[in-house]
C-alpha positions in Angstrom: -25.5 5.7 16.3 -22.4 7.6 17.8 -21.0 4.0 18.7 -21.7 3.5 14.9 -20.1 6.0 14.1 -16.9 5.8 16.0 -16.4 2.2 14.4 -16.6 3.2 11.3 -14.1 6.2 12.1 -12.1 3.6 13.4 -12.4 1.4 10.0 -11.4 4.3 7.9 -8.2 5.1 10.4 -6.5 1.5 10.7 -8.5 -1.0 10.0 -10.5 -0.4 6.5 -6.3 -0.3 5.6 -6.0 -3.8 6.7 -9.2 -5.0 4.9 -8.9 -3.2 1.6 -8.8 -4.8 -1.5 -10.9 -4.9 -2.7 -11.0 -7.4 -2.6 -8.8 -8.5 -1.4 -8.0 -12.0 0.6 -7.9 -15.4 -1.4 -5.4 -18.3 -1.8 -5.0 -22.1 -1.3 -3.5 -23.7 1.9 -0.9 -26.2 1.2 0.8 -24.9 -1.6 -0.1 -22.4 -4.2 -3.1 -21.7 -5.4 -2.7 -22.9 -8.5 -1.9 -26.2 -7.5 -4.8 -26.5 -4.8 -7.1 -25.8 -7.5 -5.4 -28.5 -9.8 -5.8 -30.9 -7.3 -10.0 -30.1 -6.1 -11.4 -27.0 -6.9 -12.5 -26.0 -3.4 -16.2 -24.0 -2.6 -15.9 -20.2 -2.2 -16.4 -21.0 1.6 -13.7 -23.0 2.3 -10.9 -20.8 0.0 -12.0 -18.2 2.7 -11.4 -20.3 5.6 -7.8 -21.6 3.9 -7.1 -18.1 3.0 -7.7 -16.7 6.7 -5.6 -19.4 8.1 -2.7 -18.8 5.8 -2.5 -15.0 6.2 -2.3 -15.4 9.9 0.6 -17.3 9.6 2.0 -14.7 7.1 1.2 -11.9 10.2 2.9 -13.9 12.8 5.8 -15.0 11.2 6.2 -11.4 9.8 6.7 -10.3 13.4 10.0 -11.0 13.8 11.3 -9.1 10.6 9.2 -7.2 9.2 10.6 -4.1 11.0 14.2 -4.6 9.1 12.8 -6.0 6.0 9.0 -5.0 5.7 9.8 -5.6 1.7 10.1 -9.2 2.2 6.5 -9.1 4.3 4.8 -7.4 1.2 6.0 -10.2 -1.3 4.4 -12.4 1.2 1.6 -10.9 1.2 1.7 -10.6 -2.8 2.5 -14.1 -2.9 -1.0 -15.4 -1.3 -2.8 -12.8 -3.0 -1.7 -12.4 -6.0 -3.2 -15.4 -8.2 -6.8 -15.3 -6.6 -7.4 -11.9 -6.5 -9.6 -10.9 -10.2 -7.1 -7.0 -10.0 -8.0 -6.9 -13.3 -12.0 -6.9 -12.9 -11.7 -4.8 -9.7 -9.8 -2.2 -11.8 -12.2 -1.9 -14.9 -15.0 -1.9 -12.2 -13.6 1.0 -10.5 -13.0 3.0 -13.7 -16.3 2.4 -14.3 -18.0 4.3 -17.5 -14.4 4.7 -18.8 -13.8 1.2 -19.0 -17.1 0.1 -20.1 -17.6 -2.5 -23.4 -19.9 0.1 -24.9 -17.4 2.8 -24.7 -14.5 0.0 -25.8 -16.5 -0.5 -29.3 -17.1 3.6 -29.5 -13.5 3.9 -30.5 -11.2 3.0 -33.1 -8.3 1.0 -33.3 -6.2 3.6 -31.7 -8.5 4.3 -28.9 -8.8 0.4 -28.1 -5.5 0.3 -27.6 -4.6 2.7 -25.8 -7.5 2.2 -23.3 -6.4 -1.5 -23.1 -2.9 -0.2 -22.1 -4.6 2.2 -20.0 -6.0 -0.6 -18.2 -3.6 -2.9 -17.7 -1.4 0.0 -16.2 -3.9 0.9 -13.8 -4.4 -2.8 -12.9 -0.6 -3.1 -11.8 -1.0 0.3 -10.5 -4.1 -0.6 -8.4 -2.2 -4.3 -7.1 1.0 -2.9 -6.0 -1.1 0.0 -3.9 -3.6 -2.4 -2.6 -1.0 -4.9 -1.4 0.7 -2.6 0.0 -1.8 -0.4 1.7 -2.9 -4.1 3.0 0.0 -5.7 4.3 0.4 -2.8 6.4 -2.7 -3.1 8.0 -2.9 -6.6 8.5 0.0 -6.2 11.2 -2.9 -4.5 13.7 -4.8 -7.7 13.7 -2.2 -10.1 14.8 -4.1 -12.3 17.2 -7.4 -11.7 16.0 -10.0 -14.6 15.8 -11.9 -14.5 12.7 -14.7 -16.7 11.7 -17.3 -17.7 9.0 -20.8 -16.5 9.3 -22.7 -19.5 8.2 -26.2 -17.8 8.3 -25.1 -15.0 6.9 -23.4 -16.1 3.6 -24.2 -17.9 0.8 -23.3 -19.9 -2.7 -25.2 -20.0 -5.5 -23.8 -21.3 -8.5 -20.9 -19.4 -10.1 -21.7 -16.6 -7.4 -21.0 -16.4 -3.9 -21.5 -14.0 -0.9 -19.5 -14.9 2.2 -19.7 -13.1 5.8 -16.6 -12.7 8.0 -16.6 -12.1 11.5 -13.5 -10.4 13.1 -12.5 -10.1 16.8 -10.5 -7.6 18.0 -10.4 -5.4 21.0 -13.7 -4.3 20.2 -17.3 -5.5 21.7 -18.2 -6.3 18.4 -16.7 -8.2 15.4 -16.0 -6.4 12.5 -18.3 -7.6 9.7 -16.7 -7.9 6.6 -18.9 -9.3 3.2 -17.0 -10.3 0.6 -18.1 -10.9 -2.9 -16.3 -14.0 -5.3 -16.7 -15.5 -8.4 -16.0 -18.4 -9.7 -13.7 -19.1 -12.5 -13.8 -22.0 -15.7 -11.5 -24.1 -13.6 -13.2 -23.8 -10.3 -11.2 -21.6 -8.7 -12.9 -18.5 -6.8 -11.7 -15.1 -7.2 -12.9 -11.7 -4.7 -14.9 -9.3 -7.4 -15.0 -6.7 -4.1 -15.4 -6.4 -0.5 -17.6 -4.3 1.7 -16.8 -3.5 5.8 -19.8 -3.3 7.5 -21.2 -1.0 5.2 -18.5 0.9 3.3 -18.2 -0.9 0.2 -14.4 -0.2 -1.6 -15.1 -1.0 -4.9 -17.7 2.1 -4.9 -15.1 4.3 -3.0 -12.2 3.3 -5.5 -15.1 4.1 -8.0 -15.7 7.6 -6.8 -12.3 8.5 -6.2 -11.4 7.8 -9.7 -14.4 9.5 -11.0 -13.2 12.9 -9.0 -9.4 12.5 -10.4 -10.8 12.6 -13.8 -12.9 15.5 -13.3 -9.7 16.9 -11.7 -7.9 16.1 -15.1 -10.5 16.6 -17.8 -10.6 13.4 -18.5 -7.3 12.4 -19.0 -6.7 8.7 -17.7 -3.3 9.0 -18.2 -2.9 11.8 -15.3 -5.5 10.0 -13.4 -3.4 6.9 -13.0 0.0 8.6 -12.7 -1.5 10.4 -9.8 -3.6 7.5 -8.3 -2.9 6.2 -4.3 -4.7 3.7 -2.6 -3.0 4.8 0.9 -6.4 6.1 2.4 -10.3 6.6 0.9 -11.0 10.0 0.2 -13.9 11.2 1.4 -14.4 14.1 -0.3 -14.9 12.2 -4.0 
């Protein structure tokens, strides 16, 4: 249990950073994703695997400048991630009842327009943060082996749940589950991503949920104010 525990303080510390978003880690080899997905659609597996390879390569040839130019390392980073990751859906999920259909069709015209601006703001708002708050992490796991836990993932039609295994310094891997969907034109997307068992998408939730307590309510506040620089753990 304490070596439990010390892992997961560990998670929340460096490495949770590195694995946040939520979703968080999707893109093509060989091109961009876009046109990997014109060419073959690939299984939710394999997009992992391509994914993995190509942001390695992103963390070791960001060695050599990201300390003078760390902004040309994040539009690296935004460049794999950007097209496959579903921002939008993890967004809505994570404002939860303020986001729902049911509340959408409660309100007039007025209303539904100003919660769609509301959340395509916090969609951009929730991107730039997590890409950020990720690209600075991945640098701690230059070097790290990761692999595909066959026995532990699995595809089932439009839905997929995949298991990661990362090797660091540590005696054991780091188990990361993600979650992806797949699109009309066969691409996969992440929906959200748990680490061993802190799932984001439900931290993002909460955390959101306490800022608009802390603002009555007003969404406008809450994503003026948001930061996805560490989970608080006190939402």
């Amino acid at each position: 249990m304490k070596a439990q525990a010390e892992r997961m303080a560990g998670l929340r510390g460096g490495a949770l950073r590195w694995l946040l978003a939520a979703t968080v880690v999707i893109t093509m080899a060989g091109g961009s994703a876009a046109q990997a997905v014109a060419k073959e659609p690939s299984s939710a597996a394999q997009t992992l695997r391509e994914t993995t390879e190509e942001v390695l390569e992103v963390i070791e040839s960001a060695q050599g400048y990201v300390d003078e130019n760390p902004e040309r390392y994040y539009e690296a980073v935004h460049e794999v991630l950007d097209p496959v990751v579903d921002f939008r859906g993890f967004a809505r999920g994570v404002m939860g009842d303020y986001a729902t259909s049911e509340r959408y069709r409660s309100l007039d015209e007025a209303g539904r327009q100003k919660l769609r601006d509301q959340l395509e703001r916090f969609t951009e708002t929730m991107r730039k943060g997590l890409v950020r708050t990720y690209s600075k992490g991945l640098l701690a796991f230059n070097g790290s082996r990761v692999e595909l836990d066959e026995d532990g993932s699995r595809e089932e039609g439009g839905r997929a749940t995949l298991r990661q295994l990362i090797y660091s310094d540590e005696a054991q891997p780091y188990v990361v589950t993600y979650t992806m969907a797949r699109e009309r034109d066969g691409s996969w997307l992440i929906r959200n991503l748990i680490v061993e068992d802190v799932n984001l998408g439900q931290i993002y939730r909460s955390q959101f949920e306490a800022s608009a307590r802390k603002y009555d309510g007003d969404l406008d506040e809450v994503i003026a104010n948001w930061t996805t620089e560490g989970v608080n753990d006190d939402a």
